[in-house]
C-alpha positions as CSV (number, residue, x, y, z in Angstrom):
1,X,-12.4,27.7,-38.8
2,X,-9.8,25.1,-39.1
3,X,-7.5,27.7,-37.9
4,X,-9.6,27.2,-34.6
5,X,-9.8,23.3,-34.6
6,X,-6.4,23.2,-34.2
7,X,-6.1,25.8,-31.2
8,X,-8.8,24.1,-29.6
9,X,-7.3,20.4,-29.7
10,X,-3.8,22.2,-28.7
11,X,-5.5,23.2,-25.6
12,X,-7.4,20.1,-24.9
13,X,-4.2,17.6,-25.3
14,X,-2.7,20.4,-23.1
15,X,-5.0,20.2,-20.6
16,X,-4.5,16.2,-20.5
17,X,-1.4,16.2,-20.0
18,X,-1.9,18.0,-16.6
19,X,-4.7,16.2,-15.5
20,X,-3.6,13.2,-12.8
21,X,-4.5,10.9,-10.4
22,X,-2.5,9.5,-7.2
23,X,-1.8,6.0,-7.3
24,X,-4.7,3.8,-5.5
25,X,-3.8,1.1,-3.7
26,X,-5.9,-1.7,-2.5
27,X,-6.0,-2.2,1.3
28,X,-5.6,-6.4,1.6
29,X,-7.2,-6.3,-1.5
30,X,-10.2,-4.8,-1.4
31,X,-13.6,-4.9,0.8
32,X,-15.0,-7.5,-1.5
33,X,-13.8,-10.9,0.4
34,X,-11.8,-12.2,3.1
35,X,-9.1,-9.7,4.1
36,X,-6.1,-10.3,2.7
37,X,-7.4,-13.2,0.8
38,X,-7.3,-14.2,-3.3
39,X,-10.5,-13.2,-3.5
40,X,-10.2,-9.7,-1.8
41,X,-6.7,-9.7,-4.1
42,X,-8.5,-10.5,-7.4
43,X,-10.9,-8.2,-6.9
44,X,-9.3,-5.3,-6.2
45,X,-7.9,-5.3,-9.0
46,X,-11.2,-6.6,-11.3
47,X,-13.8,-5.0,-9.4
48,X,-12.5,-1.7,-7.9
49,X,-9.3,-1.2,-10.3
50,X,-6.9,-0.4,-8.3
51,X,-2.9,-0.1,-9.4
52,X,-1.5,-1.7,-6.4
53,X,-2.4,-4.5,-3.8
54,X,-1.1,-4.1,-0.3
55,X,-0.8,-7.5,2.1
56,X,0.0,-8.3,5.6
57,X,3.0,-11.3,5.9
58,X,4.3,-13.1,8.4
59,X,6.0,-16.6,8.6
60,X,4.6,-20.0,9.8
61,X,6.5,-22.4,11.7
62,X,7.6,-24.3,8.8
63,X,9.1,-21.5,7.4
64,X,6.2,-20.2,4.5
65,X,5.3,-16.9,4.3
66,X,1.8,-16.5,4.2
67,X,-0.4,-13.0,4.2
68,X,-1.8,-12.0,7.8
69,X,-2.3,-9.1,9.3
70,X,-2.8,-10.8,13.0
71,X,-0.7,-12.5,14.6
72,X,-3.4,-15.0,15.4
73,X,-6.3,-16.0,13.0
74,X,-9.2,-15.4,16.3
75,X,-10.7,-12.4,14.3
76,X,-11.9,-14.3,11.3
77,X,-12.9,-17.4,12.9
78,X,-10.0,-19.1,13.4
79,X,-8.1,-20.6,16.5
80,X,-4.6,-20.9,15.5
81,X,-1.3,-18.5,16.7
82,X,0.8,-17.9,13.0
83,X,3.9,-18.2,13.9
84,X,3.1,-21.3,15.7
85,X,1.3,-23.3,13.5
86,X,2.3,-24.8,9.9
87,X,1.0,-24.0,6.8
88,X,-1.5,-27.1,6.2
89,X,-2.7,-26.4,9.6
90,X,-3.6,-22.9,8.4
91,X,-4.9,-23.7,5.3
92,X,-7.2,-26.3,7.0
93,X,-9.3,-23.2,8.5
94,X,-11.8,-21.2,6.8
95,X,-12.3,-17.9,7.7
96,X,-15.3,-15.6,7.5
97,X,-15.8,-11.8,7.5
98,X,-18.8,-9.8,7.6
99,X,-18.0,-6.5,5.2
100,X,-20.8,-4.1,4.4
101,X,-23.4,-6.5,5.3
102,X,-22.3,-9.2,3.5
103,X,-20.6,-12.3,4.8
104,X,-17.9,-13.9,2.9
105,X,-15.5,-17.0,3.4
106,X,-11.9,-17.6,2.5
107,X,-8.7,-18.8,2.9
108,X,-5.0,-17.8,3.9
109,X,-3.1,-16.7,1.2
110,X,0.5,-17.6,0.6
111,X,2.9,-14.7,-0.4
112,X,3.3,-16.6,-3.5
113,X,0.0,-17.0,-4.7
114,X,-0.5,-13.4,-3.8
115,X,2.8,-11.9,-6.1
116,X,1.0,-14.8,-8.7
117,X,-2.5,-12.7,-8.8
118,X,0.1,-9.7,-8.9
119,X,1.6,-10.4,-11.8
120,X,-1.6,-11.7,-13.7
121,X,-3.2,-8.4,-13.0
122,X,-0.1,-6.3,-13.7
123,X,-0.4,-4.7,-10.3
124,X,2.4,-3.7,-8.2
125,X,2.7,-5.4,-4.8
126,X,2.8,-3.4,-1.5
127,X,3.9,-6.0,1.2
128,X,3.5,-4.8,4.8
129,X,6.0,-6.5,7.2
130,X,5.3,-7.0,10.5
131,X,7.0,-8.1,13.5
132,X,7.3,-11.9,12.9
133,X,9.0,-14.7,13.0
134,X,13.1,-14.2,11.4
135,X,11.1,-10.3,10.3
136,X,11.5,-7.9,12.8
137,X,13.8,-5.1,14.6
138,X,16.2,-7.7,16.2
139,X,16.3,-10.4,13.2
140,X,16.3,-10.1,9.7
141,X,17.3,-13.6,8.7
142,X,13.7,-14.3,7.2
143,X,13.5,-11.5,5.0
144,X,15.8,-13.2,2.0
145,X,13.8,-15.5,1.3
146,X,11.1,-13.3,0.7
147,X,13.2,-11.0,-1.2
148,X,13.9,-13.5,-3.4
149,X,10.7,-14.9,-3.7
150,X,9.8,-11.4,-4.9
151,X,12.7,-11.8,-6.9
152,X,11.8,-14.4,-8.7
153,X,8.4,-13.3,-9.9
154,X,9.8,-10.8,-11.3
155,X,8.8,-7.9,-9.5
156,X,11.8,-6.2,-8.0
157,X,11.3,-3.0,-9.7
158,X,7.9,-2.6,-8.8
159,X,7.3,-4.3,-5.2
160,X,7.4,-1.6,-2.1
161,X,8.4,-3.1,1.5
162,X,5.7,-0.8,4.0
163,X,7.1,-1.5,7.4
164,X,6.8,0.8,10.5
165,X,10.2,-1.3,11.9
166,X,13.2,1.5,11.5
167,X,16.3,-1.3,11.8
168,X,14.1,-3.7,9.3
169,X,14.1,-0.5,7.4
170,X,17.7,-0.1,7.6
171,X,18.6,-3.6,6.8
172,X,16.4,-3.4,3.6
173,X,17.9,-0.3,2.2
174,X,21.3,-1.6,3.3
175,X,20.8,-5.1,1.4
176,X,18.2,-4.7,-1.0
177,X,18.6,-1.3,-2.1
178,X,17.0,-1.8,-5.3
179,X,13.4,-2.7,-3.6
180,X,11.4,0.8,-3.2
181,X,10.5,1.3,0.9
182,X,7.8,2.8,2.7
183,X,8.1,3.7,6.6
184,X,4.4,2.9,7.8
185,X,4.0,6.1,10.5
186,X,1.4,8.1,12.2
187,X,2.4,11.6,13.7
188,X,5.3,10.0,14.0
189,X,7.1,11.2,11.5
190,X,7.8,14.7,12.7
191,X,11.1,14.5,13.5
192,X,12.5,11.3,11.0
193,X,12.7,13.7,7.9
194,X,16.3,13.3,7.9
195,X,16.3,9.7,8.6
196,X,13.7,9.0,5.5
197,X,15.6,11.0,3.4
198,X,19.2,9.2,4.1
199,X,17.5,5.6,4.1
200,X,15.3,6.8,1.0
201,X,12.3,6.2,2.5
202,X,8.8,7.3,1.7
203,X,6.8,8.1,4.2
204,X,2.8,6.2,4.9
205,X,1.3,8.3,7.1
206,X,-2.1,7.9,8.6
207,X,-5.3,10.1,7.7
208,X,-5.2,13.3,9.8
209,X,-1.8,13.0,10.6
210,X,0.0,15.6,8.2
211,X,-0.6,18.5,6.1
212,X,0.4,20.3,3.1
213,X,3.6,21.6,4.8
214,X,4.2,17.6,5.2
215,X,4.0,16.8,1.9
216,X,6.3,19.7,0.5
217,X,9.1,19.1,3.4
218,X,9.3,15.7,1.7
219,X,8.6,16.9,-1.8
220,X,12.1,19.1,-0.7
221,X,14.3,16.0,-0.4
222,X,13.4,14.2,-3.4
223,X,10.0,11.8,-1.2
224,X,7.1,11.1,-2.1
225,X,4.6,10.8,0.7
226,X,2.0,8.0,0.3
227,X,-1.1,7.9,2.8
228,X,-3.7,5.8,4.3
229,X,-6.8,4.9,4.9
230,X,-9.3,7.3,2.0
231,X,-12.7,6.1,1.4
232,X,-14.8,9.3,0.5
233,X,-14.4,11.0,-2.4
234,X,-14.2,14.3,-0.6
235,X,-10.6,13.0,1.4
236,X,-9.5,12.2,-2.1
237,X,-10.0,15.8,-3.4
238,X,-8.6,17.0,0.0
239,X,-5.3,15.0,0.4
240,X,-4.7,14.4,-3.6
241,X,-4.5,18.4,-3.5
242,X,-1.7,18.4,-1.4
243,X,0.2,16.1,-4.0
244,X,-0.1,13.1,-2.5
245,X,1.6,10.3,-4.3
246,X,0.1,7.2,-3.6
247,X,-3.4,6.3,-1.3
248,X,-4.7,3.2,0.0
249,X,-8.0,2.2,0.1
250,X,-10.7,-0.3,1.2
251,X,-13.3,0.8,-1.4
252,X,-12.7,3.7,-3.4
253,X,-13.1,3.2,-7.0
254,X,-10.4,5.2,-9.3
255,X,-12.5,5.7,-12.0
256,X,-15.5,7.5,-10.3
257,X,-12.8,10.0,-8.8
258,X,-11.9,12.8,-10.6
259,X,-9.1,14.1,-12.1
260,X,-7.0,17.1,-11.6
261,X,-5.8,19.6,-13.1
262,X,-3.0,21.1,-10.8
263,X,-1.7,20.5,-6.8
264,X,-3.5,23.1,-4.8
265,X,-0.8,24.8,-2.3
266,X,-2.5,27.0,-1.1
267,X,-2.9,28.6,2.3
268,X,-5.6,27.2,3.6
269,X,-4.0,23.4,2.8
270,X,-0.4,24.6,3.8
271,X,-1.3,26.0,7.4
272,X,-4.3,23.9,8.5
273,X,-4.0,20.3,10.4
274,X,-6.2,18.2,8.4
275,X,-8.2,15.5,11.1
């Protein structure tokens, strides 16, 4: 009998130690708040759990880098252009966003209060750059200073730059090779296998725009392949069982997901387009 005990708890550590989860990463923040605000930030991580938190920045036009994903603040009540206005005149305006039925307010969110809630949580920052001010294609002149304010929070080996912007990509991997990069795609990305894999970038790609054939080219040269958007549990079963890496999410929880046991790679996954 004790014979027995033993081979039983052998194979149930064993089987443990294949079970897994991608990582989950919170889409500005989380549903629960203002996009993109502390709020939606703090709670992804207190309500919904997640292991990353993933933020839109841009600069203002006295130079702070705040967390937007527009380049005007129209679509939560606002009336003022980012890059154009300062940073008291956007923290003057209170925004509001109806989520689920539910109507929150908030505030803009500086890039350092956000990497603050970041480290407080123990989460790993996913910063989305877009095409702003000193941040973009044709100038990069902006992005030091928020390397280093990155930097200094401490979160160098754990921060990933998510930008679709192939020379800001270049210039990051060129500079700042120790930051971990993400190339934000859609379809897109047929065709820029080699050019991920000599930057060392790991593809985003959209729902519906890969399949299991994606996600082994890239496994082939040493990528991992992260995805968004995944809010049902039944796109978590189907793109985690093609080995995807990382997923971000508006309001998936982690712990009502499952775990699994093994990648499927089967034929089904490997030939068919998944929409």
């Amino acid at each position: 009998m004790r014979r027995l005990f033993i081979i039983l708890a052998i194979l149930a550590l064993s089987a443990d130690a294949w079970a897994w989860k991608p990582l989950f990463v919170g889409h500005r923040g989380c549903n629960i708040g203002v996009e993109n605000t502390a709020e939606a930030f703090s709670n992804g991580v207190d309500i919904y759990g997640y292991d990353g938190l993933e933020c839109d920045v841009r600069v203002t036009k006295d130079g702070f880098y705040v967390i937007s994903h527009d380049e005007t603040t129209n679509r939560l009540g606002g009336n003022l252009t980012v890059a154009d206005a300062t940073l008291a005149e956007l923290q003057a305006e209170q925004y509001t966003q109806t989520r689920s039925g539910v109507t929150y307010t908030g505030h803009i969110c500086t890039v350092a209060e956000y990497l603050a809630i970041c480290v407080e949580k123990g989460v790993f920052p996913v910063i989305e750059l877009k095409w702003t001010t000193g941040i973009n294609n044709n100038d990069m002149s902006n992005f030091d200073g928020l390397a280093r304010l990155v930097i200094d929070h401490g979160l160098s080996d754990k921060v990933i730059f998510l930008t679709s912007m192939k020379k800001s990509q270049e210039y990051i991997a060129t500079h700042y090779p120790q930051f971990t990069r993400q190339w934000l795609c859609n379809a897109n990305w047929e065709g820029n296998e080699e050019w991920c894999r000599q930057y060392g970038l790991n593809p985003s790609i959209s729902i519906g725009n890969f399949d299991a054939n994606t996600v082994r080219t890239f496994h082939s040269m040493g990528l991992q392949v992260a995805m968004w958007t995944v809010d049902t549990a039944d796109n978590y079963l189907k793109y985690s069982n093609m080995g995807i890496h990382m997923m971000t999410c508006n309001s998936l929880k982690p712990s009502e997901m499952p775990e699994l046991d093994d990648i499927n790679w089967g034929e089904d996954n490997a030939s068919t387009s998944n929409n």
